[in-house]
N, C-alpha and C positions, 0 to 999 in steps of 0.2 A: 502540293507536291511532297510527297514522301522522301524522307532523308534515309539514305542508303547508309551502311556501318560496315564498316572493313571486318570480313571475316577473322575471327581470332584461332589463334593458333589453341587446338584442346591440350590441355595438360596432362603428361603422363604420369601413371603412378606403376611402381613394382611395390607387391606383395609376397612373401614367402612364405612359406606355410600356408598358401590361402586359397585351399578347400575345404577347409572343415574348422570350425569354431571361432576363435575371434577373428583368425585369417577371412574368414568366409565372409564374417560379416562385416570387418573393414573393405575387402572387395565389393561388397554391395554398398554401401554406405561412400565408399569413391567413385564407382561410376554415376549411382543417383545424384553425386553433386559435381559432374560432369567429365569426370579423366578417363582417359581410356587408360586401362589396366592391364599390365604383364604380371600372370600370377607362375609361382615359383614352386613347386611342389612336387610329390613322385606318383599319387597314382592315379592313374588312366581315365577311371570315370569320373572322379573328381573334377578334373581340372575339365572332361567333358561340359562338367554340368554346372561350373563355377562360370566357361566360357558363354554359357546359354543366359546364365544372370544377367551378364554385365552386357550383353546384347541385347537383353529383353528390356535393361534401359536405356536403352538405344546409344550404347559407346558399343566402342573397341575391344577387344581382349586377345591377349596373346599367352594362350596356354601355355607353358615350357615344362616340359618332364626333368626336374632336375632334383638331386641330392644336393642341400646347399653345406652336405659335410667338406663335398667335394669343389675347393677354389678354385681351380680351373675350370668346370664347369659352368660355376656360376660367374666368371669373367664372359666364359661365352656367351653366356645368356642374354647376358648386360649390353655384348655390341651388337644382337638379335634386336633388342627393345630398341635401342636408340636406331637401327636401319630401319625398322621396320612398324614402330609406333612416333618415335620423333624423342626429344632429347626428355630424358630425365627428371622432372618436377622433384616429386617424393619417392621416398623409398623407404619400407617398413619391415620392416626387419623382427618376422613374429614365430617362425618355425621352430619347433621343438618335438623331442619325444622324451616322454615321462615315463617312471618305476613306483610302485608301493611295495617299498622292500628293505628288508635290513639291511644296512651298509655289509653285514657280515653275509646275506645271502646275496647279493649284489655279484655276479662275477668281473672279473676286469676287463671280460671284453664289452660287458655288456655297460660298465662303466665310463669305457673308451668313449663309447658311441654316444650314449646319452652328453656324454660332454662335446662329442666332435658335432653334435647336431647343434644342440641349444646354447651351446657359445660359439664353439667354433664358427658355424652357420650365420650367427653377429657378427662377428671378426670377417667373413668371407665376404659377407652385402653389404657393411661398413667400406670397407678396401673397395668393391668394386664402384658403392654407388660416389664415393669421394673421388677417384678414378677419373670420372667426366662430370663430375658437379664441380669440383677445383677447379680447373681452367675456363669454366664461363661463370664460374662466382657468384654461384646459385643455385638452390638445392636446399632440400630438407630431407633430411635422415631420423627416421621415430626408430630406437630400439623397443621392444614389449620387453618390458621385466616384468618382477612379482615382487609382491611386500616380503615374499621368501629370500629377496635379494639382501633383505634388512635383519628376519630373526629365519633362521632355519629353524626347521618343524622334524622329527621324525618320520623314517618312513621314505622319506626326497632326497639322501644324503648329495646323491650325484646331482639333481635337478639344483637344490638349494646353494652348491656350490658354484654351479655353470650362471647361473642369477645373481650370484655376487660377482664372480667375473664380470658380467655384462655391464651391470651399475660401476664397476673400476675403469674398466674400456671408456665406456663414453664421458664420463667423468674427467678424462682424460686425453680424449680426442677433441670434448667439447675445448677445454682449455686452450689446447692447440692453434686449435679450430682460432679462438678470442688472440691467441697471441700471435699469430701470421696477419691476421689482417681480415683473414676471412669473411665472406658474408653465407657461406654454407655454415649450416647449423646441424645441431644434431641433439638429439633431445630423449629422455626418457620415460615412459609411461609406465605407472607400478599399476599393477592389477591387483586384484581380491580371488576368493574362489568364485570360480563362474561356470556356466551350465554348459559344457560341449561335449561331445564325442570323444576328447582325451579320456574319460570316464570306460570309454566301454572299448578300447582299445591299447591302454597303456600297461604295461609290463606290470602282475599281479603275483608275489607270491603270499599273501596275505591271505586269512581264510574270508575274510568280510568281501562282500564286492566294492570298490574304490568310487568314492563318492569325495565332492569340495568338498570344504570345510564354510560351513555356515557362516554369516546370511550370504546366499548366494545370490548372485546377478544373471540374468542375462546376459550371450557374449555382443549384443547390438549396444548396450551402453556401453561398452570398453571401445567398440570402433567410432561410436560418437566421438569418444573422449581422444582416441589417435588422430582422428580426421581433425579437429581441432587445432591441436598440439602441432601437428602438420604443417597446417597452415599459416598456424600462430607460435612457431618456434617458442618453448620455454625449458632452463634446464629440468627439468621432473615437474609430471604431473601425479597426482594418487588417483585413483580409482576408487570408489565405494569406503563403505565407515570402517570395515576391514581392517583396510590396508594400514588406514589413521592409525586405529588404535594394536595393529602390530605392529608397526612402525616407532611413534611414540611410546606405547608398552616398555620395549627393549632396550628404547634411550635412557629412559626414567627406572627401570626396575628390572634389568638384562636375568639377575640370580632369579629373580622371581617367576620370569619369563618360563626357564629352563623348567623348574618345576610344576609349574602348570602345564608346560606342554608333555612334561612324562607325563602325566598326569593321566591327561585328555586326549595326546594328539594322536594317538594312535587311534584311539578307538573314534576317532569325532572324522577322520579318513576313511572310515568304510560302513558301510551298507550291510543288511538282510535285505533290504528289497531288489527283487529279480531284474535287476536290470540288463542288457544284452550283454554279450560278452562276445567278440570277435578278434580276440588273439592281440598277441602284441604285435605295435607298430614299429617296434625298437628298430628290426635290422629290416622291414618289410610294410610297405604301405599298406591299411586296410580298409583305402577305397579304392582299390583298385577296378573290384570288380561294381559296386555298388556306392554312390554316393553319399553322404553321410552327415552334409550341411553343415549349420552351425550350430544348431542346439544339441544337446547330451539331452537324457531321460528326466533331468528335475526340473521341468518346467513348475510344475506344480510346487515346487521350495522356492521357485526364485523371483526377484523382483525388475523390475524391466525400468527403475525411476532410481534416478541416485544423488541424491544434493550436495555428494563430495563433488564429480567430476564436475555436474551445474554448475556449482559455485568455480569453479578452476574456469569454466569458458566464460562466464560473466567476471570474472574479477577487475576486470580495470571498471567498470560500471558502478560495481559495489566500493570499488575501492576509491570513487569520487564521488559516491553518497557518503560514505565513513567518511572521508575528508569533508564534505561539507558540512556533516553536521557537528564533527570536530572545531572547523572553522566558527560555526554559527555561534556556539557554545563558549569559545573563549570571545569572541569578538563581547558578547551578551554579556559575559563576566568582565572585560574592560569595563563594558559604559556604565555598567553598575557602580563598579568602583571608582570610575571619573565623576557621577554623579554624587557620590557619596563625598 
């Protein structure tokens, strides 16, 4: 006689930003590990073809055309998900749009914007997904920041400044979050440069074509590394050796930092090689008509394996080998010197 199991309720994920690059492939990377998915984004075929993903893994998706500049919007969006997928699990909060541009050629609207997107847009899906995770005191909130949150680079003035905001917010929400009582979390992932479609759609007044900054990854290991973090609440995780050593860099040697990045950062940001170019996304989506996944054109630079973020999902495993062989080690040096 076969034992019957009470059907379980599937788990919901919202994603922002997630048609195209690391959005794209944490949407894939959450349905393959069973949620059904409300992705958050502005254009048309995108979210067509993001919608066909997460059903070809046989979940759910609820596409929403939304600006997550715009917080009322994305309050709506938010009691769409919960009618119409079920309550709230995670929520990942990855949308942005990006410039390769002197702060001096940079104009203020267009500064406005990159900041109303890639914080604000945090600030919007924070508020909304804390909204209905508070009162049933459960929920996981992933911000995406950048190791750029830690040392700014030339060239990103608005982007690098909206990525230190983000890392302030939750830093700070998180706290909160610990001092009410809370059991909603909210957690941070620092990324590296990685291979998407930002590349061939992000605001360009540079003469090179806008290319990461080396070694690059793949954007599927940055969504391994969210789904993780997700589901294993921790304050900050890094992403790839990058991040490490900008990160660390800046702690240890901030002056020297400065001067190497005039140095390099300009030029180590752009490309000769012909890569597409389909206009900026700043004030205007550009998948609207055409979708445009998760990879950018440097497949062929980037690596799809990364023993930073590894190590972050195995670390309480590694962290009771180190302990035990610590243990083993002083115990071995007791009896030695009891013996003695």
């Amino acid at each position: 006689m076969s034992r019957s199991t009470a059907p379980t309720t599937p788990r919901v994920a919202v994603v922002t930003g997630g048609t195209a690059g690391v959005g794209r492939a944490v949407v894939r990377e959450l349905a393959g590990a069973g949620y059904d998915v409300a992705v958050l984004a502005r254009g048309e075929a995108g979210l067509a073809a993001t919608a066909r993903d997460v059903e070809g893994l046989g979940r759910r998706c609820l596409p929403l055309q939304v600006d997550v500049a715009d917080g009322e919007a994305v309050e709506a969006a938010t009691d769409r998900v919960e009618a119409e997928l079920g309550e709230i699990d995670v929520w990942v909060n990855n949308a942005f749009v990006g410039a390769l541009s002197y702060f001096w050629d940079t104009t203020p609207e267009e500064h406005r914007r990159l900041t109303d997107v890639t914080y604000h847009g945090q600030v919007h899906g924070l508020r909304a997904a804390l909204r209905v995770m508070r009162p049933r005191d459960r929920g996981s909130v992933v911000n995406v920041s950048s190791a750029m949150a830690y040392r700014s680079i030339p060239l990103q003035a608005a982007y690098c400044g909206a990525k230190h905001a983000v890392k302030g917010l939750t830093e700070s929400v998180h706290t909160e979050l610990l001092a009410t009582g809370s059991a909603v979390r909210v957690s941070l992932v620092t990324l590296p440069g990685l291979n998407t479609p930002q590349f061939t759609w992000n605001l360009n007044r540079m003469a090179g074509r806008p290319m990461p900054v080396p070694p690059i990854l793949e954007p599927e290991v940055a969504a391994r590394a969210i789904r993780h973090v997700a589901e294993h609440p921790r304050r900050n995780a890094w992403v790839g050796i990058a991040a490490v050593y900008t990160v660390l860099g800046n702690r240890l040697a901030p002056a020297f930092m400065d001067r190497y990045l005039a140095r390099t950062g300009v030029d180590s940001q752009q490309t000769e090689q012909e890569t597409p170019r389909l206009g900026s996304n700043v004030f205007e989506p550009r998948d609207a008509e055409r979708d445009q996944g998760a990879r950018g054109p440097f497949s062929d630079q980037s690596g799809q394996r990364d023993p930073v973020s590894a190590i972050g999902r195995h670390r309480r495993a590694l962290t009771g080998v180190v302990g035990a062989g610590v243990l083993a080690g002083l115990t071995g040096g007791a009896l030695r010197a009891v013996r003695r």
